[in-house]
C-alpha positions as CSV (number, residue, x, y, z in Angstrom):
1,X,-150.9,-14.7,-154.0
2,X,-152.1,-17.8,-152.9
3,X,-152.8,-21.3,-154.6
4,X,-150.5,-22.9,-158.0
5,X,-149.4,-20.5,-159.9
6,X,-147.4,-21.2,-163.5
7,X,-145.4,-19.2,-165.3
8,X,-144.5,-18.9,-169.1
9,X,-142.6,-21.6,-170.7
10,X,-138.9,-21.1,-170.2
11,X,-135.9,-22.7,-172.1
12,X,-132.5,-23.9,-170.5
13,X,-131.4,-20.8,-173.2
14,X,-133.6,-18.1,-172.0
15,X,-133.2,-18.3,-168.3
16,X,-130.5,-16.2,-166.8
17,X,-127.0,-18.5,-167.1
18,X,-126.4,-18.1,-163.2
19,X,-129.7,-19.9,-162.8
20,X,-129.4,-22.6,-165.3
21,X,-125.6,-22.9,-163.9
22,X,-126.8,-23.1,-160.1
23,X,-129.1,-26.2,-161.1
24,X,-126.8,-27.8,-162.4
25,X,-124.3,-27.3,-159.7
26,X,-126.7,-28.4,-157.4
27,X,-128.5,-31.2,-158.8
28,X,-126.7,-33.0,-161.2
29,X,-123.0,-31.4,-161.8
30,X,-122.2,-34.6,-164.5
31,X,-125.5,-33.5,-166.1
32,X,-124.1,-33.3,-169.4
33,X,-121.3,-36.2,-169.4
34,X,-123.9,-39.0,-168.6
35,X,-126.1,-40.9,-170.5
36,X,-129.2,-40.6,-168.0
37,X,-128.4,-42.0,-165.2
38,X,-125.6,-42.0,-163.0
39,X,-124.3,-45.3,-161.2
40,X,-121.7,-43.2,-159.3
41,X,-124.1,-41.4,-157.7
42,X,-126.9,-44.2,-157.3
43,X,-124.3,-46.1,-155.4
44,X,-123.3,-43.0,-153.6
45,X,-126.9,-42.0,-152.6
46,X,-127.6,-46.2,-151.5
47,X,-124.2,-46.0,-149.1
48,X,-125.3,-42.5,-147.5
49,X,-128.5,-43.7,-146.9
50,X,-127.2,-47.4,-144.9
51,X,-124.8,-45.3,-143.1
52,X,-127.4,-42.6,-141.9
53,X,-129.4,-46.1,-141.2
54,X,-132.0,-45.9,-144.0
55,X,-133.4,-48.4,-146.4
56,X,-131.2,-48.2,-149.8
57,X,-133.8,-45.8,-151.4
58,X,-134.9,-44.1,-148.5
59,X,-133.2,-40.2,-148.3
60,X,-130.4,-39.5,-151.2
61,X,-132.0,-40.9,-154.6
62,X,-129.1,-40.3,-156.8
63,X,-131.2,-39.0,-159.3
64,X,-129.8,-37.1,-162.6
65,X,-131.9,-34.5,-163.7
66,X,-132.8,-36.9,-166.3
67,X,-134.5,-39.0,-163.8
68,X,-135.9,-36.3,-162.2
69,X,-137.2,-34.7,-165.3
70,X,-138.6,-38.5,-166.3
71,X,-139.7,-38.9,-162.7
72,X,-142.2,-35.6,-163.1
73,X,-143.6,-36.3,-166.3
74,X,-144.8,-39.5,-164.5
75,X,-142.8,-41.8,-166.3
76,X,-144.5,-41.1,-169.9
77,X,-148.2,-42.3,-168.0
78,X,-150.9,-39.8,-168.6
79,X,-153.6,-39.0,-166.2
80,X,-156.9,-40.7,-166.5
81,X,-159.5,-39.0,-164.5
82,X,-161.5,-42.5,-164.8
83,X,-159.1,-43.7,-162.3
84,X,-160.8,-42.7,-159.5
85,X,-157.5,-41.0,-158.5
86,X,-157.2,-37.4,-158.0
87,X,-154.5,-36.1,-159.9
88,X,-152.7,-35.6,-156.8
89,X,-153.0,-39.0,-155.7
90,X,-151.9,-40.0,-158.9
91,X,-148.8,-38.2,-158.9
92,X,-147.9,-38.9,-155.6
93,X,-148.4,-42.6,-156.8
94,X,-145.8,-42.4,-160.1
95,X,-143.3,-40.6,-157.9
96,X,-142.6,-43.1,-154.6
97,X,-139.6,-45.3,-155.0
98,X,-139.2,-48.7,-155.4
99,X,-136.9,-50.8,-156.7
100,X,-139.4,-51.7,-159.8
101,X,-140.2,-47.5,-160.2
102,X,-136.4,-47.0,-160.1
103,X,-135.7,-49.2,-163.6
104,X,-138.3,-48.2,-164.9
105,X,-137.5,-44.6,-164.5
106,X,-133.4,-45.5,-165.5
107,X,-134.9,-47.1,-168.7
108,X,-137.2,-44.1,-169.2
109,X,-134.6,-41.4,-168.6
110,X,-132.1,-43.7,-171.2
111,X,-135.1,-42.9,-173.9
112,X,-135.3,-39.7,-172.9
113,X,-131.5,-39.2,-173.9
114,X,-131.9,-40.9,-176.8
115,X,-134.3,-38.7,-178.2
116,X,-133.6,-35.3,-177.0
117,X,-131.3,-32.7,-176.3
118,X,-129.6,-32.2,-172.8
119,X,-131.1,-29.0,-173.1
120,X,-134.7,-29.5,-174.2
121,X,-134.2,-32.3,-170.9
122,X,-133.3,-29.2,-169.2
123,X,-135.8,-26.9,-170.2
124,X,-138.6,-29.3,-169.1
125,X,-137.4,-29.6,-165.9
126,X,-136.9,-26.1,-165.2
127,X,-140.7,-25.9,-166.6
128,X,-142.3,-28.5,-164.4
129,X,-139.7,-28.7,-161.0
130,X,-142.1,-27.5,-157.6
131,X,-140.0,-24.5,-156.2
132,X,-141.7,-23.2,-153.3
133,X,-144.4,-20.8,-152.3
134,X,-147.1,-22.2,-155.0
135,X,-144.4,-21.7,-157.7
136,X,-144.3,-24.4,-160.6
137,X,-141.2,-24.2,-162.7
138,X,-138.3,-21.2,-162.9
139,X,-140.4,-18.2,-164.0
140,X,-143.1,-18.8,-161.8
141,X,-140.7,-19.0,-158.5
142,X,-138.9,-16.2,-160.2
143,X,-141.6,-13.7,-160.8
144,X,-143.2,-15.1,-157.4
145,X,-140.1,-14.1,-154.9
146,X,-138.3,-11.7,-157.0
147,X,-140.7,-9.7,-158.9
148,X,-138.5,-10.3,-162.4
149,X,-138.2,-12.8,-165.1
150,X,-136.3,-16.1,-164.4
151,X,-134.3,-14.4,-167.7
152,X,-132.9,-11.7,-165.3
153,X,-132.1,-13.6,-161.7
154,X,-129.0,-12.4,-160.3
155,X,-126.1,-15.3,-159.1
156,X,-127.5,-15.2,-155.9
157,X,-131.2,-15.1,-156.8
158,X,-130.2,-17.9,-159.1
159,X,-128.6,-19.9,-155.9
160,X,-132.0,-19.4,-154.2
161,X,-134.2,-20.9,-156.7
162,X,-132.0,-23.9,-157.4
163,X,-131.3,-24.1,-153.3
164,X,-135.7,-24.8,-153.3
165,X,-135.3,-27.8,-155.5
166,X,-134.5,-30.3,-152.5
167,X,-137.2,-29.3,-150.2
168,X,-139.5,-26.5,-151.5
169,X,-141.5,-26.2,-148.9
170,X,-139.4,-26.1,-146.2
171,X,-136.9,-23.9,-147.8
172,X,-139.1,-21.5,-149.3
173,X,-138.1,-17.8,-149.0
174,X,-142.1,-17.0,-147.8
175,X,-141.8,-19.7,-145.4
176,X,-138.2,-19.1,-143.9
177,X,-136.0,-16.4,-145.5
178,X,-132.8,-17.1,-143.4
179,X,-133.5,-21.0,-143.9
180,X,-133.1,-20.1,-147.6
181,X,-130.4,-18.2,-148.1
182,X,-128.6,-20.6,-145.6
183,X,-129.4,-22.9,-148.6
184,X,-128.5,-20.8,-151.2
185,X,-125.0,-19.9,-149.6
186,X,-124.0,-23.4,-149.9
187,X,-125.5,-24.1,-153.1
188,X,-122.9,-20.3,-154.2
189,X,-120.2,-22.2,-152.4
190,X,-121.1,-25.5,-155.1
191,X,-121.2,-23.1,-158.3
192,X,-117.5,-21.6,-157.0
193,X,-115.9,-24.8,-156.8
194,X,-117.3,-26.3,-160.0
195,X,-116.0,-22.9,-162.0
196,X,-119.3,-21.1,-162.8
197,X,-118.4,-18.2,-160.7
198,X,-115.4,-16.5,-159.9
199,X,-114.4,-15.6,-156.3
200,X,-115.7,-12.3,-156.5
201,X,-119.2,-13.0,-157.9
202,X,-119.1,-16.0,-155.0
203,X,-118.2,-13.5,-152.4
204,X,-120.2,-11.2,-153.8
205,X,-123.7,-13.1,-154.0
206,X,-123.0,-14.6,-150.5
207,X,-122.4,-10.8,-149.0
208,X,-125.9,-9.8,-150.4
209,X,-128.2,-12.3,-150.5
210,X,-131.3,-12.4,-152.3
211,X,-134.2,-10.8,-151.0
212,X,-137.8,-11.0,-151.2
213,X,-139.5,-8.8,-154.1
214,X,-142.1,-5.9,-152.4
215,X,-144.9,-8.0,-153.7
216,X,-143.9,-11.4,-151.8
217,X,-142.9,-8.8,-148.8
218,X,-146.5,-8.1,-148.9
219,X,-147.1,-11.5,-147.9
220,X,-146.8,-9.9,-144.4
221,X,-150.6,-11.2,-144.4
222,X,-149.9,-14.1,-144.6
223,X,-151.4,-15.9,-141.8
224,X,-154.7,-13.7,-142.8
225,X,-154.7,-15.1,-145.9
226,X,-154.2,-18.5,-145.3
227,X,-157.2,-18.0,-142.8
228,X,-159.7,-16.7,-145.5
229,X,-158.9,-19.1,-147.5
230,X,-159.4,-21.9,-145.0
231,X,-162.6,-20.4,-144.3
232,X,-163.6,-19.6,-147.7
233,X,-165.6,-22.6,-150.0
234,X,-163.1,-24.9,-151.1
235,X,-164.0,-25.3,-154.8
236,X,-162.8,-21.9,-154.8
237,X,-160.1,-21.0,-152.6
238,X,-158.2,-24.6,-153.7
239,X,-159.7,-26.6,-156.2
240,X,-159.8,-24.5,-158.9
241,X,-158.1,-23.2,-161.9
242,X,-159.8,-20.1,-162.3
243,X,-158.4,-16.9,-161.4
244,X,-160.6,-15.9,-158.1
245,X,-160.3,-12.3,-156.3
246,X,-161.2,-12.2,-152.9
247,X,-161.7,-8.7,-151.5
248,X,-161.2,-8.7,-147.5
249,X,-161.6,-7.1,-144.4
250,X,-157.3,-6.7,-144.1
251,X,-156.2,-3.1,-143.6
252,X,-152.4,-3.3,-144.6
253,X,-151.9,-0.1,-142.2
254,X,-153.3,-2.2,-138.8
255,X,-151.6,-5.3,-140.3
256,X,-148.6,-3.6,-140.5
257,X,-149.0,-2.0,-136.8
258,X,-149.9,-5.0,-135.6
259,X,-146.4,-6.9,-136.6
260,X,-144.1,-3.7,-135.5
261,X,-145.5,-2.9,-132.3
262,X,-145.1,-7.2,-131.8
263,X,-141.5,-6.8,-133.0
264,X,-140.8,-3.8,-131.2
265,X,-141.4,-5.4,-127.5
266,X,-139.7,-8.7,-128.5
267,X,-136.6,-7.0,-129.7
268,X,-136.6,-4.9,-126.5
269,X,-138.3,-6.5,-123.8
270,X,-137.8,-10.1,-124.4
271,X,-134.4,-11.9,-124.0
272,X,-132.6,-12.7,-126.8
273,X,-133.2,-16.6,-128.3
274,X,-136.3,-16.6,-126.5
275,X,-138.6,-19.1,-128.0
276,X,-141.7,-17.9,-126.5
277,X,-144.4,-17.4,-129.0
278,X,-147.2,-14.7,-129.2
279,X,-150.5,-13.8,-131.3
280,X,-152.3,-10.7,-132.4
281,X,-155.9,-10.2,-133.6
282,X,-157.0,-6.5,-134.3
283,X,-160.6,-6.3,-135.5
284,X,-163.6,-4.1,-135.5
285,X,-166.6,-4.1,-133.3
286,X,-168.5,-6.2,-135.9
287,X,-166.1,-8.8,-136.4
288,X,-164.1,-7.8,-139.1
289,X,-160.7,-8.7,-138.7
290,X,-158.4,-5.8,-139.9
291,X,-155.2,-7.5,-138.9
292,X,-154.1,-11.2,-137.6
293,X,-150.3,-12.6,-136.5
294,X,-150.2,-15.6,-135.9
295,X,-146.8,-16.5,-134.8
296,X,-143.3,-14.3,-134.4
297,X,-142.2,-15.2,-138.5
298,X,-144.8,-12.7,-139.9
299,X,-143.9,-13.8,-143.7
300,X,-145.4,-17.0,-143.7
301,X,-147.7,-19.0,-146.0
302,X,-149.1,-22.4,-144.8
303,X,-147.5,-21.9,-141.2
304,X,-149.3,-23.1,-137.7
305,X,-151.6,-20.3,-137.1
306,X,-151.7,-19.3,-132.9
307,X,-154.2,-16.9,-133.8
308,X,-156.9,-19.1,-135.2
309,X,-155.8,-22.7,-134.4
310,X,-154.1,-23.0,-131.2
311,X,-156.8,-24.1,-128.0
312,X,-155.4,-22.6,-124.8
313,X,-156.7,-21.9,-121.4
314,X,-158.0,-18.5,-121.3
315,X,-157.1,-17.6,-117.8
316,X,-158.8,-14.8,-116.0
317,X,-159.8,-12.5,-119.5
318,X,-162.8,-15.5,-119.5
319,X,-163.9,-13.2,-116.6
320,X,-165.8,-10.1,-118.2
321,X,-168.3,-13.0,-118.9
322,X,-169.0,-14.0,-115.4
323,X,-169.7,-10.4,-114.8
324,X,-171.6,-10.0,-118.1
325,X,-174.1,-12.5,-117.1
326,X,-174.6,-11.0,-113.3
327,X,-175.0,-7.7,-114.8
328,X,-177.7,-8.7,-117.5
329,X,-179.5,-10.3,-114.6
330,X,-179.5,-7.3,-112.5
331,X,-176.3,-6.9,-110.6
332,X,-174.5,-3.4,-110.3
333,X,-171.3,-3.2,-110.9
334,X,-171.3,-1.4,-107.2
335,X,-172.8,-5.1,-105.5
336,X,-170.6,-5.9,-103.0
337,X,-169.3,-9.5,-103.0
338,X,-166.8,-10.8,-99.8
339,X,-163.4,-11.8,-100.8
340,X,-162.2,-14.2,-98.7
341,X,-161.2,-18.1,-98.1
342,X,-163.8,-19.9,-99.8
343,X,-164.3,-23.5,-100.4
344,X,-166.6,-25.8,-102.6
345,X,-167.3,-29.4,-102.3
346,X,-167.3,-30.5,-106.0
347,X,-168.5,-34.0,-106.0
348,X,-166.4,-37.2,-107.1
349,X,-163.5,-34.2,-106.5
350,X,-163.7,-33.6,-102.5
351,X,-163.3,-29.9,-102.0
352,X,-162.0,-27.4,-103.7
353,X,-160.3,-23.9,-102.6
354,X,-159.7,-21.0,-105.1
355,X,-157.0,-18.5,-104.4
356,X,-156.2,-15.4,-105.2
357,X,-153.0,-14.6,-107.3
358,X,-151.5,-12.7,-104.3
359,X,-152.8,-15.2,-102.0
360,X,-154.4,-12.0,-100.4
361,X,-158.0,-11.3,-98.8
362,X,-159.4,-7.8,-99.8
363,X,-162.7,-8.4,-97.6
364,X,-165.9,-6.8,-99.0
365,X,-165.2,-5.3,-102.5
366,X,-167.3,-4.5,-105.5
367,X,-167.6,-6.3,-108.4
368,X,-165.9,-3.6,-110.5
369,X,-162.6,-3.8,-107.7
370,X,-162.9,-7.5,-108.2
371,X,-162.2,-7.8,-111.7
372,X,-160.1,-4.5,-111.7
373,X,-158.2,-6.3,-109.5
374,X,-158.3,-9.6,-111.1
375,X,-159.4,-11.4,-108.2
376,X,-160.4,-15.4,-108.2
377,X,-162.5,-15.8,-105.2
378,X,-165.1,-13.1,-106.1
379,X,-165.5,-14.4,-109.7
380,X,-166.1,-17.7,-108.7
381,X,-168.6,-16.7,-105.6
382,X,-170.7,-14.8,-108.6
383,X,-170.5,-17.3,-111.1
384,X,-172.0,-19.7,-108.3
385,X,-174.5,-17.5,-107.9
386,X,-175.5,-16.5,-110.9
387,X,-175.3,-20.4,-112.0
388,X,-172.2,-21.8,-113.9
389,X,-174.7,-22.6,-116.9
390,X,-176.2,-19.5,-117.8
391,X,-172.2,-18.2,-117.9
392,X,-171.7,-20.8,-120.3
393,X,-174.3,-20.3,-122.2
394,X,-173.4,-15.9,-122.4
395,X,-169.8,-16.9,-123.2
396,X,-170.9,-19.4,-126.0
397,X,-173.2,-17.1,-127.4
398,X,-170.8,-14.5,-127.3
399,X,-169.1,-16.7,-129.6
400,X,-166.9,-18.8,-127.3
401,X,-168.0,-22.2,-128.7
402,X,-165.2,-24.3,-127.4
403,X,-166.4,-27.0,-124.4
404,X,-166.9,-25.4,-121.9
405,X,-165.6,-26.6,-118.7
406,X,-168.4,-27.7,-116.4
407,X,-167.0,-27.2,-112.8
408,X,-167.0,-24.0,-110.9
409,X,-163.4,-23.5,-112.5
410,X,-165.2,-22.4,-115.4
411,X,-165.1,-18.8,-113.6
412,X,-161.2,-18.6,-113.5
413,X,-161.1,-19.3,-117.5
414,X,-160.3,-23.8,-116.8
415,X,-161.7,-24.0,-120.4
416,X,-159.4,-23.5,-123.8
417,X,-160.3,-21.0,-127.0
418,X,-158.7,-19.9,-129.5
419,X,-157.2,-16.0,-129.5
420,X,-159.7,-14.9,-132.7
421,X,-162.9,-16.4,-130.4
422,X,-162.0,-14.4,-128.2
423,X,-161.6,-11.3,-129.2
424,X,-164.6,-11.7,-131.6
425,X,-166.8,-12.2,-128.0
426,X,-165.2,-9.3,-126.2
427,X,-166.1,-7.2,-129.8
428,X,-169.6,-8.6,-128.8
429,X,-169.0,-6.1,-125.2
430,X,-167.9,-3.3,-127.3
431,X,-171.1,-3.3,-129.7
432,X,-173.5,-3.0,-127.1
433,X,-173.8,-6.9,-126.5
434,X,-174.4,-8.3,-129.3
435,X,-172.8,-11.8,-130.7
436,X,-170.2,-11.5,-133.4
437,X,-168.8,-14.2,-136.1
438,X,-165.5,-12.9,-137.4
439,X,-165.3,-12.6,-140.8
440,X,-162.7,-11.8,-143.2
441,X,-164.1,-12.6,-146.5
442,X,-166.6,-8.9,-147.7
443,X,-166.8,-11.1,-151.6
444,X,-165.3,-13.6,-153.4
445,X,-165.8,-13.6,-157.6
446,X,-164.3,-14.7,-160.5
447,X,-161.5,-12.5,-163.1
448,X,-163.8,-10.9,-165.1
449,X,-167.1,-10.9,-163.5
450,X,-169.0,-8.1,-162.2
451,X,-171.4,-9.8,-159.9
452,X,-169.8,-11.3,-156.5
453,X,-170.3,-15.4,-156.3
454,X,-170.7,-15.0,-152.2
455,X,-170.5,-12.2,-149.6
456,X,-169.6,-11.7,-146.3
457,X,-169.4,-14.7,-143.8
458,X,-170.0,-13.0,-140.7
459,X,-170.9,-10.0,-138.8
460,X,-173.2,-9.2,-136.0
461,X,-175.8,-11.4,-135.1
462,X,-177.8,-12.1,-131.8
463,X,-178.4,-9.9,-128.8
464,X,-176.6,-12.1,-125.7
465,X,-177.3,-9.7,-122.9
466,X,-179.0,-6.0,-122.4
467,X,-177.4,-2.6,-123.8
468,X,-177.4,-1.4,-120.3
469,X,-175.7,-4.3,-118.7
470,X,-172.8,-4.2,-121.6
471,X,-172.2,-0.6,-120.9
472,X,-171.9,-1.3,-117.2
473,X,-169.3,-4.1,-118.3
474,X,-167.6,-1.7,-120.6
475,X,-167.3,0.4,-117.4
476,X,-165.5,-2.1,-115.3
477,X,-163.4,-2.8,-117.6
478,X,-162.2,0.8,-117.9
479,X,-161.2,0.4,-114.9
480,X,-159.0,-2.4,-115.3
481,X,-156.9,-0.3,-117.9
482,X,-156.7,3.0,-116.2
483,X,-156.6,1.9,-112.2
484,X,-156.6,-1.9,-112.1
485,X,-153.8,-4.5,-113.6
486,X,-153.8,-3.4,-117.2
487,X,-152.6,-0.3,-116.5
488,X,-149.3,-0.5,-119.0
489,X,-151.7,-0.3,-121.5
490,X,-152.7,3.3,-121.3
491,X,-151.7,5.4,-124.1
492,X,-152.4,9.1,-125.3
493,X,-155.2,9.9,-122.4
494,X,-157.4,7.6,-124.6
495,X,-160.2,5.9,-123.1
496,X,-159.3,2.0,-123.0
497,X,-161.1,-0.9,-122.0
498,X,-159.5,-4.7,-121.6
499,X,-158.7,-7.6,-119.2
500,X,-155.8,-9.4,-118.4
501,X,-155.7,-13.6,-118.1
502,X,-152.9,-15.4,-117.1
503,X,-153.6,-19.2,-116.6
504,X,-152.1,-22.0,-114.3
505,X,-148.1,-22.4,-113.8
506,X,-148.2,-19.1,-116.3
507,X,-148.4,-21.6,-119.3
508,X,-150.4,-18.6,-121.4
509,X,-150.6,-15.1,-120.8
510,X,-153.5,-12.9,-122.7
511,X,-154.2,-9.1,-123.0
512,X,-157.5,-8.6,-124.8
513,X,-159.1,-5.2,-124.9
514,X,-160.6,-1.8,-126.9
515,X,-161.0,1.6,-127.9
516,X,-164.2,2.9,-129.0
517,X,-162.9,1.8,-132.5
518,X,-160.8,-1.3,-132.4
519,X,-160.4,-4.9,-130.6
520,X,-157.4,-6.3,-130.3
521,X,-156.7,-9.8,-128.2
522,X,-152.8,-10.7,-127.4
523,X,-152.1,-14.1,-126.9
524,X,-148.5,-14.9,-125.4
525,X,-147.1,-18.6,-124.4
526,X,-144.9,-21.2,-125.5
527,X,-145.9,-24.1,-128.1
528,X,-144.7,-26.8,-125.9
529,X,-146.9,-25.6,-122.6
530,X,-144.2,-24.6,-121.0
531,X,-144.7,-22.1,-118.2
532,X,-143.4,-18.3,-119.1
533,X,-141.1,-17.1,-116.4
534,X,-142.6,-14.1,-114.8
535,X,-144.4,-13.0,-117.9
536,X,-148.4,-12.3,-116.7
537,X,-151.2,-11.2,-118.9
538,X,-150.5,-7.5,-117.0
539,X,-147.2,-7.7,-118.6
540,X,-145.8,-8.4,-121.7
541,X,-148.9,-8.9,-123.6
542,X,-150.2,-5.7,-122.2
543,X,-146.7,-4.3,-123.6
544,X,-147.6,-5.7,-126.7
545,X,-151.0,-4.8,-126.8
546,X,-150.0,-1.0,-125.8
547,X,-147.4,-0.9,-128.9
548,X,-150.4,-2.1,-131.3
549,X,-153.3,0.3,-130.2
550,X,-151.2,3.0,-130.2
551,X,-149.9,2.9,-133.8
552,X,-153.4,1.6,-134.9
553,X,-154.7,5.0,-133.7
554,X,-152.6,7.5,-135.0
555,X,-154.1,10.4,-136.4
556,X,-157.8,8.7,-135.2
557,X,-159.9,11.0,-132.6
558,X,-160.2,10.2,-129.4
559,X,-163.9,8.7,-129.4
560,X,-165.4,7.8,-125.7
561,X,-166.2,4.2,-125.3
562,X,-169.6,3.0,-124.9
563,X,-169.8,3.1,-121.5
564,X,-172.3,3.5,-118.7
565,X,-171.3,4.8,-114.8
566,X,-173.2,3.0,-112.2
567,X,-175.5,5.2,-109.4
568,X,-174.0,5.6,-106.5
569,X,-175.4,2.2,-103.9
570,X,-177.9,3.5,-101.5
């Protein structure tokens, strides 16, 4: 589910009484002693906002339902599309305060009164009220998070819905379950105190709290959804009122492996409270992405997205593209290359020394010991020689299309991508060395129609470097997994290739690697930049990634990867 979404038409009568009960308790308790408006509570709202240091209408607005209700039917002032106002602009115009809006609204809501019913005023504003998730009005929210008629809401369902009323996005159960049934608690606490339940039912309703329905569970996709439809056309994935069906690349059975193995090392490996943040992206070796996390809270909708928005350093897992280019231009992965102190002057920068993580020499080593090995002073030696713009141009065409730094740090991963550009250019290594665009989007057509509108947005395009050379890179890295520093990611005698990348000060930390069948990039860090304590991409992404693969690949076979073993050096 994604995009507006409104229910039938309810009546303060045919909703459930525990909802209609917990709006009221909530929003408006004197709703039916007043005669629209409420001067108590104006004057209550004006002095809570001075004494929190706002401007009078600024925060608390006092607001019966009445108002509210007269407030979202935009004060009796249709729409005119002449305008030159979108209709969101235009609401967003008849619903700011000001002192002239407010008595207006007070003589509007006094009209209102006149004419109707308390609960025909009721009844439209359980209609029309914003509740969350997409949701407009009680049956939508309630068929949205509960899976059930707003006619059937238990109290504590019912305490949820009206809870969303004061900030429905923020509050909503798809965005933040515990944040809402914080909410609703309190709003359970209101309905006790005001008579509408008994201590029991309060008890009761605040002992079980409501939970999400199986279908807005299965929202566990939601950072892949909000990522096709970001990259979908937006006359179709937003501004529309048609009923559009998307079919996608998302396998719930990775997606779901993907989130537990995540959960599973930071309920056991990381320390409790920890705010650190992490990102999965599991795809094939064509670029279709089969599962995407993009932050810890998996059951999101409209959340920052780590996997596909957040530009970090990539660290040392930039470095299977220094060795891609050497290899396509005729390296071995046997070449020897010398590790040891090694200094550049960089000009307008005076000179400039790499190091080695340990700080350690290994002498002459081969360029499959220097990247199992992870080491610095190598990559950047090759990527000297090989010329820092033919690596920028492999990795760009490999799909990294960030800016690429221009210095020789550009060996040692100075320049920033995102964690689904990555792992769409190492599934570029994996099919033989070809570019990939990662797509998630197979067709998109409208309810009813047999013939798609648009297909797939991506896939495997350009050859970047020679078959041979990519097999000799899968090779090397082979060797990182089962002899070099990603060796916690071995699983099931499986043949695995990846790279670890951990970045200055330890500020991000990266696993990204494959099986003959799946990619999958790990991207681990905190929001803020601040370093990880002793967390390297060998580590706990590695964990992660480890706890992924190896539920992905239950009951797969074990296929060989691509790979091609050098001849011996003469």
């Amino acid at each position: 589910w994604r995009g507006d979404q409104f229910g039938g038409v309810v009546t303060a009568d045919s909703v459930s009484p525990h909802l209609r009960n917990a709006v009221i308790a909530t929003e408006d308790r004197r709703f039916y002693r007043h005669f629209g408006v409420s001067p108590r509570g104006i004057a209550s709202a004006i002095r809570i906002n001075l004494s929190e240091g706002r401007g009078p209408l600024q925060g608390h607005g006092g607001s019966t339902i009445t108002q509210q209700t007269a407030k979202l039917l935009c004060l009796g002032e249709p729409y005119e599309p002449s305008s030159g106002q979108t209709e969101k602009e235009y609401e967003a115009e008849c619903r700011r305060n000001s002192l002239q809006r407010k008595a207006k609204e007070a003589l509007f809501s006094m009209a209102m009164e006149a004419k109707y019913s308390k609960d025909d005023i009721l009844s439209i504003y359980l209609n029309r009220a914003y509740m969350g998730g997409g949701a407009f009005g009680a049956e939508a929210a309630s068929q949205r998070f509960f899976g059930k008629p707003a006619a059937a809401v238990t109290p504590a369902e019912g305490a949820m819905l009206a809870g969303l009323l004061t900030a429905p996005t923020t509050l909503s159960p798809t965005n933040n379950l515990d944040r809402s049934q914080e909410r609703a608690a309190t709003v359970i606490r209101l309905m006790r105190q005001q008579g509408y339940l008994s201590e029991a039912e309060a008890q009761d309703a605040i002992a079980n709290p409501a939970q999400l329905s199986e279908a807005a569970e299965a929202e566990a996709g939601g950072y892949f959804a909000d990522w096709v439809m970001s990259s979908g056309p937006e006359f179709f994935t937003r501004n529309t009122t048609e009923d559009v069906i998307i079919k996608t690349t998302l396998d719930q059975r990775i997606q779901k492996a993907a989130e537990d193995g995540l959960r599973a090392i930071f309920e056991n490996k990381v320390r409790e409270g920890s705010k650190a943040q992490a990102a999965i992206v599991v795809m094939s070796a064509d670029g279709a992405v089969r599962a995407l996390v993009g932050g810890r809270k998996t059951k999101v909708a409209g959340a920052f997205n780590r996997a596909t928005q957040a530009m970090r350093q990539t660290g040392s897992a930039f470095k299977p593209f220094v060795y891609a280019a050497a290899l396509d231009l005729g390296y071995s992965p046997n070449d020897l290359v010398e590790d040891a102190p090694y200094c550049l002057n960089i000009p307008g920068s005076g000179e400039w020394c790499p190091k080695n993580y340990t700080n350690n020499f290994k002498g002459a080593v081969t360029l499959t010991e220097a990247l199992k090995e992870s080491l610095n002073i190598p990559a950047v030696k090759i990527s000297e020689n090989v010329g820092r713009e033919i690596v920028s141009q492999v990795a760009s065409q490999f799909g990294i299309k960030s800016d690429l730094a221009a210095g020789p740090a550009l060996a040692l991963g100075a320049s920033e991508s995102t964690l689904l550009e990555m792992t769409g250019a190492y599934a570029g290594i994996l099919n033989g060395g070809s570019s990939v665009t990662p797509y998630g989007l197979i067709d998109l057509r409208l309810l009813g129609d047999s013939e798609p509108l648009m297909g797939t947005g991506g896939g495997i395009g350009e050859r970047v470097i020679q078959e041979e050379a990519a097999r000799q890179l899968v090779y090397m890295m082979e060797k990182v997994i089962s002899e070099g520093t990603g060796q916690r990611g071995q699983f099931g005698g499986r043949e695995l290739a990846g790279k670890t990348g951990t970045t200055s000060a330890a500020k991000d930390a990266w696993f990204i690697g494959f099986s003959a069948d799946y990619v999958t990039g790990v991207w681990m860090g905190y929001d803020d930049n601040t370093p990880l304590e002793g967390v390297t991409g060998g580590g706990l992404p590695t964990d992660i990634w480890r706890e992924v693969m190896l539920r992905v690949h239950e009951g797969l076979p074990m296929n060989p990867l691509p790979m091609m073993t050098p001849l011996p050096s003469t």
